[in-house]
Backbone atoms as SQL, in Angstrom:
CREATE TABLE atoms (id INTEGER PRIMARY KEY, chain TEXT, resi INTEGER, resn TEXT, atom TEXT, x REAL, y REAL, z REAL);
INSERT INTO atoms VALUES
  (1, 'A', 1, 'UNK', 'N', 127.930, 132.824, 178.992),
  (2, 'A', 1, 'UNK', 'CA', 127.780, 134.000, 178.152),
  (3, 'A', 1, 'UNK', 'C', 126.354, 134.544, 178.306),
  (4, 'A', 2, 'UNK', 'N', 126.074, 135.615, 178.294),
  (5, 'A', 2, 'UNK', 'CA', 124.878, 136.274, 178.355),
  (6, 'A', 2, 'UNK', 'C', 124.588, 136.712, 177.298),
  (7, 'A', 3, 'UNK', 'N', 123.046, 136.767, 177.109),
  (8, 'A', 3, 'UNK', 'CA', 122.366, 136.668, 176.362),
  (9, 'A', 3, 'UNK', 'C', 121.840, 138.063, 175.946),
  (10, 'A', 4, 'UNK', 'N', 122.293, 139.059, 176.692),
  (11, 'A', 4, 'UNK', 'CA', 121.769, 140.576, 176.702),
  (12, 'A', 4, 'UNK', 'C', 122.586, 141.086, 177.548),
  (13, 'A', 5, 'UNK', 'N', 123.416, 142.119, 177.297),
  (14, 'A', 5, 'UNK', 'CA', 123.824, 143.039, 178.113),
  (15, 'A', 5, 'UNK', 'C', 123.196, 144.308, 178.733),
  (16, 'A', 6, 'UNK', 'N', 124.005, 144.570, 179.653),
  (17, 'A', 6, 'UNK', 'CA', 123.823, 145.812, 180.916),
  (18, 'A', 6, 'UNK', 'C', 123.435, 147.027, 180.145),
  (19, 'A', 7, 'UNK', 'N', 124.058, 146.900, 178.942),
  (20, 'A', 7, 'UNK', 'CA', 123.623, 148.334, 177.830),
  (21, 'A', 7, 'UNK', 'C', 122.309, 148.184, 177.226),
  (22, 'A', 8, 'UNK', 'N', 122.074, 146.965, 176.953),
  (23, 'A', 8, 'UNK', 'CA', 120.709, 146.595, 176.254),
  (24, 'A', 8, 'UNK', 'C', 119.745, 147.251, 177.237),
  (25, 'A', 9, 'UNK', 'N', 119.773, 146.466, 178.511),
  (26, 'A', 9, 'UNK', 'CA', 118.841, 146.659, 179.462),
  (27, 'A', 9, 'UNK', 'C', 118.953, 148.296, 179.354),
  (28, 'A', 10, 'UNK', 'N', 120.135, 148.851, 179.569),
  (29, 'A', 10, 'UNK', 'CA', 119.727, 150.064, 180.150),
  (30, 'A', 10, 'UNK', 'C', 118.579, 151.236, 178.597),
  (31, 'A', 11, 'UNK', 'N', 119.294, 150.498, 177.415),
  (32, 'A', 11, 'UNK', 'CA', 118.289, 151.106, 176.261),
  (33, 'A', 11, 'UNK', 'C', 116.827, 151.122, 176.288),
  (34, 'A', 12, 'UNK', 'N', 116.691, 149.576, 176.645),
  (35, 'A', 12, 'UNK', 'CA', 115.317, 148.984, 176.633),
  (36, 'A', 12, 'UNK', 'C', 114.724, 150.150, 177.835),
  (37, 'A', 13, 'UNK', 'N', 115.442, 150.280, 178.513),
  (38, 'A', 13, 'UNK', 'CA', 114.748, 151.078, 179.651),
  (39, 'A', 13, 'UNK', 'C', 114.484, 152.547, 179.319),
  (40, 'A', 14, 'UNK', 'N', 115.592, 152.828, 178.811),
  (41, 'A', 14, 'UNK', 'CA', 115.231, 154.472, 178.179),
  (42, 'A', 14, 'UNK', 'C', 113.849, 154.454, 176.846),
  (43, 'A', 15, 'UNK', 'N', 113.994, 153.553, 175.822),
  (44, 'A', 15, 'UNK', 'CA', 112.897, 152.758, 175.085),
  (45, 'A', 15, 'UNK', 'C', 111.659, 153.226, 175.472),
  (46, 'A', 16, 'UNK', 'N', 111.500, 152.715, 176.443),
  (47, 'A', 16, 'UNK', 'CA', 110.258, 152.524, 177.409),
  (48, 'A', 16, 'UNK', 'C', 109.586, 153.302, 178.496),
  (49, 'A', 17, 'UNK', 'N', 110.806, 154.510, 178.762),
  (50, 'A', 17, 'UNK', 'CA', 111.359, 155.502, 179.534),
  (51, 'A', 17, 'UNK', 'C', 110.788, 155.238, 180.905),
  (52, 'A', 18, 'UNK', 'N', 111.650, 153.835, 181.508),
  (53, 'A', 18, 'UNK', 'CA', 111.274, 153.519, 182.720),
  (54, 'A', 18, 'UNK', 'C', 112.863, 154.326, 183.580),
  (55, 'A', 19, 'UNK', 'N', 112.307, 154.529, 184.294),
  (56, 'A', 19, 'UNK', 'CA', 113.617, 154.434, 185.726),
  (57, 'A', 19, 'UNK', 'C', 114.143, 153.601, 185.836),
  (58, 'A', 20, 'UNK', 'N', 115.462, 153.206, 185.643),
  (59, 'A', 20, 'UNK', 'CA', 116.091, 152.148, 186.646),
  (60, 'A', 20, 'UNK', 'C', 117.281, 152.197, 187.081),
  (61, 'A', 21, 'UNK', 'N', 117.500, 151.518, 188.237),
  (62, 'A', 21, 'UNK', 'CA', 118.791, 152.497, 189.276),
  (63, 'A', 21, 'UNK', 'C', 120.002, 151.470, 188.500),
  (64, 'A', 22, 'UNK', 'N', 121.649, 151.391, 189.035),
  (65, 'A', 22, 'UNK', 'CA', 122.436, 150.756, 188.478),
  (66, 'A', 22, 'UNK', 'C', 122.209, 149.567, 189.243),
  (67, 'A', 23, 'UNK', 'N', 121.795, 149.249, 189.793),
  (68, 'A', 23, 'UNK', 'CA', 121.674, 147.859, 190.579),
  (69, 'A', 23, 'UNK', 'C', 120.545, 147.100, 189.763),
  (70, 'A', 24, 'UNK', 'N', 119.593, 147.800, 189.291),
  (71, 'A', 24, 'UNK', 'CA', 118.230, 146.903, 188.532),
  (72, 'A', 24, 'UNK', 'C', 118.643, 146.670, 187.521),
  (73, 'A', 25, 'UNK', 'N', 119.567, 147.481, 186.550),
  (74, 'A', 25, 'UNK', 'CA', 119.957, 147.115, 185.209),
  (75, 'A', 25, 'UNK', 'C', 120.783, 145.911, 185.220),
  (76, 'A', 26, 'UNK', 'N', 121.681, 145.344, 186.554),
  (77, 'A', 26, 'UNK', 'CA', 122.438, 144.151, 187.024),
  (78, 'A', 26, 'UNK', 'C', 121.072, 143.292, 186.691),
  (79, 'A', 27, 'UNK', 'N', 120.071, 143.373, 187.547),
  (80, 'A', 27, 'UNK', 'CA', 119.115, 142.560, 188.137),
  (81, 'A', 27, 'UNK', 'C', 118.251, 142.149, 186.808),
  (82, 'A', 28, 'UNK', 'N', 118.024, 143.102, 185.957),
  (83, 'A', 28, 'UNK', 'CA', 117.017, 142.993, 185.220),
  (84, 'A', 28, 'UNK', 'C', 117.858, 142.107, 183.480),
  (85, 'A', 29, 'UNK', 'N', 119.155, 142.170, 183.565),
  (86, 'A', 29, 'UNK', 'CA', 120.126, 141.973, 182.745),
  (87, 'A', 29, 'UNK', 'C', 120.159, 140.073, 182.949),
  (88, 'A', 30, 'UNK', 'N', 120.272, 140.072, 184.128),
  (89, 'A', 30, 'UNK', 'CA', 120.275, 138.191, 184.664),
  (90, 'A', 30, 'UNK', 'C', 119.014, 137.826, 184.546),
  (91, 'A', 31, 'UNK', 'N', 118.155, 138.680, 184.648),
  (92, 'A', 31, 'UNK', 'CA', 116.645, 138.101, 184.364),
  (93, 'A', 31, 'UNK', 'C', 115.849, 137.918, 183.327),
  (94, 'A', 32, 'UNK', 'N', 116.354, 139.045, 182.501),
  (95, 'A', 32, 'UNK', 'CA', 116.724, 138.895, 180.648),
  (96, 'A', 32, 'UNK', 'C', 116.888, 137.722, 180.422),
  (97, 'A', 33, 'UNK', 'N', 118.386, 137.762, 180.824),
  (98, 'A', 33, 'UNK', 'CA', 119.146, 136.777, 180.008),
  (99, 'A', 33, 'UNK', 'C', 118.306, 135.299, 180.462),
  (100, 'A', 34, 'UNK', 'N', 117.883, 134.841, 181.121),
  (101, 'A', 34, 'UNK', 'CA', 117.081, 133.135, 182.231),
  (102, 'A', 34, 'UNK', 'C', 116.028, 133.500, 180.653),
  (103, 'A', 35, 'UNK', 'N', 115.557, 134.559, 180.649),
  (104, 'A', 35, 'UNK', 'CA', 114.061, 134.159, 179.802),
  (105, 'A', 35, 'UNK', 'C', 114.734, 133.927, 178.337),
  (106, 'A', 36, 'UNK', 'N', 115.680, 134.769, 178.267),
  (107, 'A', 36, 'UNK', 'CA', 115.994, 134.696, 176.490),
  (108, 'A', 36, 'UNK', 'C', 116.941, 133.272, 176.395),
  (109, 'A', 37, 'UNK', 'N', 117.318, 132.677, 177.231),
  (110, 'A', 37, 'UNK', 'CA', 117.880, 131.367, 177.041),
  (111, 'A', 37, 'UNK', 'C', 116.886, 130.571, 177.339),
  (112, 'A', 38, 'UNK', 'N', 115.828, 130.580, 177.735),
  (113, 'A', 38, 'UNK', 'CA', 114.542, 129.894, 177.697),
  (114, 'A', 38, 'UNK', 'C', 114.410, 129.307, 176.428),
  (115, 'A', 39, 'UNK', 'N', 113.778, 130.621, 175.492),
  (116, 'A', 39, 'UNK', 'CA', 113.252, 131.049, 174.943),
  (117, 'A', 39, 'UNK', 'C', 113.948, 130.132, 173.260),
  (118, 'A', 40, 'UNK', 'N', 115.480, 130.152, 173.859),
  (119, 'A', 40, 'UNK', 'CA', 116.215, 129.593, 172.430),
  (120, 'A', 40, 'UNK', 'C', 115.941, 128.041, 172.544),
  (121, 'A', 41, 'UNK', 'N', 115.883, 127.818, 174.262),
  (122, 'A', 41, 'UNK', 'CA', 116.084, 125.941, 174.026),
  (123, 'A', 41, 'UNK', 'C', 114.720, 125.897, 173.654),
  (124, 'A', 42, 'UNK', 'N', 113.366, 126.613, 173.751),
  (125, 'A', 42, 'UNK', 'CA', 112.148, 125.997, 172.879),
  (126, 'A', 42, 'UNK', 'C', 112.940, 126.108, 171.188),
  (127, 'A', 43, 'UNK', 'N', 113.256, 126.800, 170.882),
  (128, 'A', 43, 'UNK', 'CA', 113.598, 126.669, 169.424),
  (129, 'A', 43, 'UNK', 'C', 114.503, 125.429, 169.312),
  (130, 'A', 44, 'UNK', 'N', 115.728, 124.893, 170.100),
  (131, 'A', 44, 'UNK', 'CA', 116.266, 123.711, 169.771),
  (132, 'A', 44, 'UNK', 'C', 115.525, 122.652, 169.461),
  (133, 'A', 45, 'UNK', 'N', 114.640, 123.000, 170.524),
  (134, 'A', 45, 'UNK', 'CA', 113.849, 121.725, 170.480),
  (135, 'A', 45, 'UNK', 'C', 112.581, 121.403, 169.033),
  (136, 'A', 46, 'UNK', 'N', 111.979, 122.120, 168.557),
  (137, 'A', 46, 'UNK', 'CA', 111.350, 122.278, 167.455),
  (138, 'A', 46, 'UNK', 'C', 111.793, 121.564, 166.346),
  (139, 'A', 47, 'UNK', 'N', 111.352, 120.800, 165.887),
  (140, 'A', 47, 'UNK', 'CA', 112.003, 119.690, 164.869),
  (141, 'A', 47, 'UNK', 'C', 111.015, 119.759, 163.447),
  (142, 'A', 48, 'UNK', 'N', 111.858, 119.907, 162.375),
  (143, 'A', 48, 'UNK', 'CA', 110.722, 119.943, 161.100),
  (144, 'A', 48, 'UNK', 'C', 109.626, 118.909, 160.653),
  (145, 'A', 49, 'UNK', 'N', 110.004, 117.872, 161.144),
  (146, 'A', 49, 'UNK', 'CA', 109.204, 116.240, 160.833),
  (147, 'A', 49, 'UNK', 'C', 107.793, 116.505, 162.106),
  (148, 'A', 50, 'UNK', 'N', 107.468, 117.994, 162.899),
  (149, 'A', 50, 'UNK', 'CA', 106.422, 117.915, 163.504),
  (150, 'A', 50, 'UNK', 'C', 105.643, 118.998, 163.038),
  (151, 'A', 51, 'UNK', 'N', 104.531, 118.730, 162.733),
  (152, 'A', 51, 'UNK', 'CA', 103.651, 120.072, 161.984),
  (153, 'A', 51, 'UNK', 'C', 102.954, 120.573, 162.902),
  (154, 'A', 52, 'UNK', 'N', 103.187, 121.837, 162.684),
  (155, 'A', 52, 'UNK', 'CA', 102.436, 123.258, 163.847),
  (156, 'A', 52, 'UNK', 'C', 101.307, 122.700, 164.200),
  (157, 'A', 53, 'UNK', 'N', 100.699, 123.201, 165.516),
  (158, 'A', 53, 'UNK', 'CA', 99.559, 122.891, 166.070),
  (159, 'A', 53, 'UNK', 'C', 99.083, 123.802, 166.979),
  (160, 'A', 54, 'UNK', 'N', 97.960, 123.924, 167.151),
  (161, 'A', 54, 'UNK', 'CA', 97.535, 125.158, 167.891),
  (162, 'A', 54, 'UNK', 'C', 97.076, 124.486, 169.302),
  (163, 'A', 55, 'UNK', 'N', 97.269, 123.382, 169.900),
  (164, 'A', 55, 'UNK', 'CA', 96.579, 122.669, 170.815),
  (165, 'A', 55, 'UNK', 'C', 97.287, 121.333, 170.698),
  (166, 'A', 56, 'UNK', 'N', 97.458, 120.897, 172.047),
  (167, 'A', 56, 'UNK', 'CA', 99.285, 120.076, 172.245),
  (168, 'A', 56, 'UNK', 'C', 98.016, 118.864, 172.324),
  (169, 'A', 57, 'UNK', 'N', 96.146, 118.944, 172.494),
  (170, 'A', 57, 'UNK', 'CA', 95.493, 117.333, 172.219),
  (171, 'A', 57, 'UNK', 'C', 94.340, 117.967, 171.187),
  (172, 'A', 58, 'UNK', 'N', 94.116, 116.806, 170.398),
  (173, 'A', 58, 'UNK', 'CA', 92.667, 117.068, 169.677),
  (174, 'A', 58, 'UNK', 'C', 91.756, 117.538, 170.412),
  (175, 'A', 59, 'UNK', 'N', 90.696, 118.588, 169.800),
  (176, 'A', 59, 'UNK', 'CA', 89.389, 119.642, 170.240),
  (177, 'A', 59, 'UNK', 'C', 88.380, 118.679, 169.633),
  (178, 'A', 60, 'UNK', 'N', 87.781, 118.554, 170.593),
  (179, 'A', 60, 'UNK', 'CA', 86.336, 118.310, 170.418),
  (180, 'A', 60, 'UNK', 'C', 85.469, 119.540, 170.781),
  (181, 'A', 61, 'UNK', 'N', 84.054, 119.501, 169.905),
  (182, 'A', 61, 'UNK', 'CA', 83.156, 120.190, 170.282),
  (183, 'A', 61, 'UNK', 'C', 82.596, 119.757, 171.693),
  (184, 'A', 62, 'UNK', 'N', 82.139, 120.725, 172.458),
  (185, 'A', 62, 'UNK', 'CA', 81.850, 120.175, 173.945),
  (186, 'A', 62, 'UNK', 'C', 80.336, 120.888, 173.863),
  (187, 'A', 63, 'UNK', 'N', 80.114, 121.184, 172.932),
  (188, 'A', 63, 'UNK', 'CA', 78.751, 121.779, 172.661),
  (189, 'A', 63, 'UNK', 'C', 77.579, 121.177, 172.512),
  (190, 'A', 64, 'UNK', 'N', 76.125, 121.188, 173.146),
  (191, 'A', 64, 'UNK', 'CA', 75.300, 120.140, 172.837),
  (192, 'A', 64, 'UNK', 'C', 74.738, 120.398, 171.412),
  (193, 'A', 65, 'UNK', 'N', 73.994, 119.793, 170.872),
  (194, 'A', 65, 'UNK', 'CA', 73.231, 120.534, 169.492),
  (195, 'A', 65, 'UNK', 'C', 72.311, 121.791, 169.742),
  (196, 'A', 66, 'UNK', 'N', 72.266, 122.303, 168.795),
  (197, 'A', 66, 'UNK', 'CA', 71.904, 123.442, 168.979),
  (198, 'A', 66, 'UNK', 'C', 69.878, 122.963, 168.812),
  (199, 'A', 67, 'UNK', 'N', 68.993, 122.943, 168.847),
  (200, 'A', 67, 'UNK', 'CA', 68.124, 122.073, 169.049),
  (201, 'A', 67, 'UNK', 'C', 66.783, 123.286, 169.819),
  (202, 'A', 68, 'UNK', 'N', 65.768, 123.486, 169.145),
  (203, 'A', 68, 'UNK', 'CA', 64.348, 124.301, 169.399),
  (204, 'A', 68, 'UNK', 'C', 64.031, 123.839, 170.792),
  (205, 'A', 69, 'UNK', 'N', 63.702, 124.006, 171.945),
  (206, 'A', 69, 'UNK', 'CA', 63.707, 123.855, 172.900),
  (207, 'A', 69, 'UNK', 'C', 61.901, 124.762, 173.500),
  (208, 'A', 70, 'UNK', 'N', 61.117, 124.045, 174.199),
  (209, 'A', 70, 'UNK', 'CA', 59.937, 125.105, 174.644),
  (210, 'A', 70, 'UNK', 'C', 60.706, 126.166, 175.998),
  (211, 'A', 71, 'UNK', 'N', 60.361, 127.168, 175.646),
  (212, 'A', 71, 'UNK', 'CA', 60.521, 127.990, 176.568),
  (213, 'A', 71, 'UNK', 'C', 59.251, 129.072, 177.778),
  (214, 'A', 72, 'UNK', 'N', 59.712, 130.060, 177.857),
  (215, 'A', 72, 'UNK', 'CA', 58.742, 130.576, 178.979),
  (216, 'A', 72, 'UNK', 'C', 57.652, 130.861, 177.900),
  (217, 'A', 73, 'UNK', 'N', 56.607, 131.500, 179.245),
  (218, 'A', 73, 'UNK', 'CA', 55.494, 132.133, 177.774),
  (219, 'A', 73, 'UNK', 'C', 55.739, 133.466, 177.997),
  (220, 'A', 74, 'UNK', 'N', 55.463, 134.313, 177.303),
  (221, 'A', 74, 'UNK', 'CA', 55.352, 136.060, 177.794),
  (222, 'A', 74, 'UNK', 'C', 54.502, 136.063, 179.491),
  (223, 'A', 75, 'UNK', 'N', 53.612, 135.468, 179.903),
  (224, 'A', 75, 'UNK', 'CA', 53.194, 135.633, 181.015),
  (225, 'A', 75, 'UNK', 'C', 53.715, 134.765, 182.187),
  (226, 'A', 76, 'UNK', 'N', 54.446, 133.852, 181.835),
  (227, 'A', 76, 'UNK', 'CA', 55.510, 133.216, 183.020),
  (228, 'A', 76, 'UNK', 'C', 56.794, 134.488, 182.984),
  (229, 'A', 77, 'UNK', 'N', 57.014, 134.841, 181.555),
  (230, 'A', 77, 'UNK', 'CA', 58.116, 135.806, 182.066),
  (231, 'A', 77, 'UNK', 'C', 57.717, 137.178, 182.810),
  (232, 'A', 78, 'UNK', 'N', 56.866, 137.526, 182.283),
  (233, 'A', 78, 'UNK', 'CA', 56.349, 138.637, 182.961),
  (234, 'A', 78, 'UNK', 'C', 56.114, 138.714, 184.810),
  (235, 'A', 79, 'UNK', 'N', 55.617, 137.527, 185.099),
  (236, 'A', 79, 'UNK', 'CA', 55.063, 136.938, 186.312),
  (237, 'A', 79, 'UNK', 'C', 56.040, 137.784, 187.422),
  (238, 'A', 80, 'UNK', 'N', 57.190, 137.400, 187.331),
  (239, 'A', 80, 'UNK', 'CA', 58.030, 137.880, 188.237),
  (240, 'A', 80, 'UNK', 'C', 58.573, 139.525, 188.445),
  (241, 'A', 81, 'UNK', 'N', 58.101, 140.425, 187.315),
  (242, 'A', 81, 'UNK', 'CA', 58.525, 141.564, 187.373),
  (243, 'A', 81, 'UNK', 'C', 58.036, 142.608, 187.933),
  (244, 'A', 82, 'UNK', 'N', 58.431, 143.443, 188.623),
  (245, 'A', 82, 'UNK', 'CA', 57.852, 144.686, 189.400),
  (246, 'A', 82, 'UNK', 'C', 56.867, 145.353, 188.912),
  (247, 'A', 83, 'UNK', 'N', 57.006, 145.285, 187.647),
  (248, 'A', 83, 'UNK', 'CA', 56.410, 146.761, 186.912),
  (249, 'A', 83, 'UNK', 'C', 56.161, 145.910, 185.605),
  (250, 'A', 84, 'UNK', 'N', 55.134, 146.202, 184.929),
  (251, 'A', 84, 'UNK', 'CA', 55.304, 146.147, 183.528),
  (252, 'A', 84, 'UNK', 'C', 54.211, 146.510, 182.600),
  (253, 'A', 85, 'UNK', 'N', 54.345, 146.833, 181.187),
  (254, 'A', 85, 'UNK', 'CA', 53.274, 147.689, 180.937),
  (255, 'A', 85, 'UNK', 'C', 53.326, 147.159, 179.380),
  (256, 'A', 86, 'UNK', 'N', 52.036, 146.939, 178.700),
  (257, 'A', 86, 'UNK', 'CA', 52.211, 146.472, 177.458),
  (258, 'A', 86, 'UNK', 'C', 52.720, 145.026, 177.370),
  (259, 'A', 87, 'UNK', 'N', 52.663, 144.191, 177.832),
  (260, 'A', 87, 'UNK', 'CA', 53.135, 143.319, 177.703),
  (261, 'A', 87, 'UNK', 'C', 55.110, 142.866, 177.738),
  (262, 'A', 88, 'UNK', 'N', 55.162, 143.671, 178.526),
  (263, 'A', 88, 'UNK', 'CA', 57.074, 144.774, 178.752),
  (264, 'A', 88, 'UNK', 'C', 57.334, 144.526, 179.936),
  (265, 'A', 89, 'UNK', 'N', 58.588, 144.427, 180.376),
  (266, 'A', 89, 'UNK', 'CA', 58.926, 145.207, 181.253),
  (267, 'A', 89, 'UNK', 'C', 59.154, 146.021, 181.688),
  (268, 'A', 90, 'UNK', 'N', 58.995, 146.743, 182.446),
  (269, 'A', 90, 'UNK', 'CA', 58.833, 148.232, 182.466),
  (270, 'A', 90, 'UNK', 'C', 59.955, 148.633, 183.667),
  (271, 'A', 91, 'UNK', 'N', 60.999, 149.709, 183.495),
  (272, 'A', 91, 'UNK', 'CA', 62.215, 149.832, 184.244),
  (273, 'A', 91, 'UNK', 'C', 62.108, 151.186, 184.274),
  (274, 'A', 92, 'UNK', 'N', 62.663, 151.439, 184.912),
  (275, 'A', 92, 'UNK', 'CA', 63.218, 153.265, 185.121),
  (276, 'A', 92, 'UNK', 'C', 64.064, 154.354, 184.403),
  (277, 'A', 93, 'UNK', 'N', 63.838, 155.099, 184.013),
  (278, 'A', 93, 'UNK', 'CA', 64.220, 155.613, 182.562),
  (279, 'A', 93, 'UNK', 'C', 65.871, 155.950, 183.542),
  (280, 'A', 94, 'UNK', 'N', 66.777, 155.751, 182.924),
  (281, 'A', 94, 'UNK', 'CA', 67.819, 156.115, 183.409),
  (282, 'A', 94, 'UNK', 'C', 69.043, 157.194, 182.682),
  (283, 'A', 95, 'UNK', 'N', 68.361, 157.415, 181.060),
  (284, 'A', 95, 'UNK', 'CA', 69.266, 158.348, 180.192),
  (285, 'A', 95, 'UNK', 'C', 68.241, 159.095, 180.334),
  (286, 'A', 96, 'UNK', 'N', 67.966, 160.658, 180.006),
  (287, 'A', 96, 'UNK', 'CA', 67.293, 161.270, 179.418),
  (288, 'A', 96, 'UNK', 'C', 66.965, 161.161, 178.250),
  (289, 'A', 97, 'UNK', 'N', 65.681, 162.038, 177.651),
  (290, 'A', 97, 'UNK', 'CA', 65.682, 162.040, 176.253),
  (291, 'A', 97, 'UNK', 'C', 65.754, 163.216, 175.619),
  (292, 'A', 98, 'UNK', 'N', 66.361, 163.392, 174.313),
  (293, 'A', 98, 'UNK', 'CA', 66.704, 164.350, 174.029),
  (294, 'A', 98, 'UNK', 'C', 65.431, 164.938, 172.538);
């Protein structure tokens, strides 16, 4: 038994206002139907004695601590830049101003 008919498909298609010739509404009708019988044996299978879960293993944080760290100085960062002015980097104006 199928799970969607040749009429469905052809609605869904007007729905959506796709094209489809009489041969795709065959095609697209058997291909329906594989996913929507999929779709029911996940529901057989679903049993009430298992509580929802968003993640099929426990999450760990994979994060290190978040932790003050020394970083550059303004003149190691600066060091490497083309241009700079004020203690800046200095780039090429690329919007106008109004």
């Amino acid at each position: 038994m199928t799970a969607i008919s040749r009429e469905e498909v052809a609605h869904l298609a007007r729905l959506t206002r796709l094209a489809v010739t009489d041969d795709e509404l065959d095609m697209f009708a058997g291909q329906l139907d594989v996913i929507l019988q999929s779709v029911a044996r996940i529901g057989d299978v679903a049993a009430d004695d298992i509580p929802p879960m968003s993640h099929s293993v426990p999450l760990t944080n994979v994060f290190r601590p978040d932790e003050p760290r020394p970083g550059l100085t303004r003149e190691e960062a600066l060091s490497g830049a083309p241009d700079q002015a004020e203690d800046r980097f200095r780039v090429p104006r690329i919007l106008d101003e109004e």
